[in-house]
Structures are given as structure tokens and as C-alpha cells.
C-alpha positions in Angstrom: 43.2 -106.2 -341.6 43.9 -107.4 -344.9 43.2 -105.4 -348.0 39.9 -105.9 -349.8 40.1 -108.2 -352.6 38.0 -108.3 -355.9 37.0 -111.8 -357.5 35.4 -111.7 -361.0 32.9 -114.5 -360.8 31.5 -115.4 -364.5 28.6 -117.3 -363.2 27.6 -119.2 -360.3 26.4 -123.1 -360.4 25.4 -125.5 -358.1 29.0 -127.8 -358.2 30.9 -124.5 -357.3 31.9 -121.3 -359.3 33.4 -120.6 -362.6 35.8 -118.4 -362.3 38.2 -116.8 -365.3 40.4 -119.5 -364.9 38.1 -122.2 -363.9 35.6 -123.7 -362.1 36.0 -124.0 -358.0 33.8 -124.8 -355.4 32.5 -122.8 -352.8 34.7 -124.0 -350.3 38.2 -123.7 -352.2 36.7 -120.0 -352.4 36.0 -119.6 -348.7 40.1 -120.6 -347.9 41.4 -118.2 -350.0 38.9 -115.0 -349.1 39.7 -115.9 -345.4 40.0 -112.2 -343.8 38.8 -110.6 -346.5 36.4 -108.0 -345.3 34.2 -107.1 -348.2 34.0 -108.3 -351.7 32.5 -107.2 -355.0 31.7 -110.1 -357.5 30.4 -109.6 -361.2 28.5 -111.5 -363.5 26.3 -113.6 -361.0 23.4 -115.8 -362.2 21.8 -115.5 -358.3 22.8 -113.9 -354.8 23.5 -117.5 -353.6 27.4 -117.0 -353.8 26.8 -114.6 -351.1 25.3 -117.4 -348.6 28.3 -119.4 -349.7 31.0 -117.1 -348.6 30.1 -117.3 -345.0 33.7 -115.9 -344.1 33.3 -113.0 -346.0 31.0 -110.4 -343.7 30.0 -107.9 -346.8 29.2 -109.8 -350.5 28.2 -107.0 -352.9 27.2 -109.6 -356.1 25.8 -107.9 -360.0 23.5 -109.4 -361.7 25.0 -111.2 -365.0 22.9 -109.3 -366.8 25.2 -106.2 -366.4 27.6 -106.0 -368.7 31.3 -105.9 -368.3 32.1 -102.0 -369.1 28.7 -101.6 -366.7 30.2 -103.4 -364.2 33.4 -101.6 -364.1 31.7 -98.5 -363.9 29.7 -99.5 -361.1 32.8 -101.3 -359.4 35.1 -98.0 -359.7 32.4 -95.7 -358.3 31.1 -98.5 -355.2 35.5 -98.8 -354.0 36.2 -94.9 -354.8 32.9 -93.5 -353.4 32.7 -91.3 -356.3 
């Protein structure tokens, strides 16, 4: 089993996702998170990225609403369990 990864997602649209260092569709995502078992993404307009990510079995996704130091808060305590 691979390790989990994290992806920080900016924002989520319907032509793909727009990532830090730009945009990509849903299925240039789904290639590279092949075997990844869960996945934590920030800053998400709607759940849909979820549905996307078929090949991912767990999608955790934050509202963009939450703020970045929020975020890293929450992401810290969800992979530590503290």
C-alpha cells in the first residue's frame, strides 16, 4: 500500500481543478492518486471533487470557506488523531 497523499485543491470548477500550480482535470487527477487510499483536500467550492476521484476509496474535502491556518489545524489533528 502506498502512502497517503495530501493534494491542496484551491477550488473546484466544472473544466477540472485548480490546483497551486494550475488547473487539471479530473482525470489527469485520477492517474496520479492511483492507489492512494485516502485523501484530504482544502479549499473546495462543493463535495463534487469527491465523485470525481472514483479511484480514491476515502475523499475527506473542507469547505473553501475555511481558512488556510483552519485548515491546517484541522488536517494535522484528522492524520495524527490528536
Amino acid at each position: 500500500m502506498q502512502d497517503t497523499q495530501v493534494v491542496e485543491q484551491q477550488a473546484g470548477f466544472p473544466a477540472g481543478v485548480d490546483l497551486v500550480g494550475g488547473a487539471v482535470d479530473g482525470d489527469w487527477l485520477s492517474e496520479r492518486l492511483m492507489g492512494v487510499q485516502m485523501l484530504l483536500l482544502a479549499g473546495c467550492r462543493s463535495d463534487r471533487i469527491g465523485d470525481w476521484l472514483g479511484v480514491v476509496p476515502y475523499v475527506v474535502t473542507l469547505d473553501e470557506a475555511i481558512g488556510g491556518s483552519d485548515a491546517a489545524v484541522l488536517a494535522e489533528h484528522f492524520w495524527t488523531g490528536s
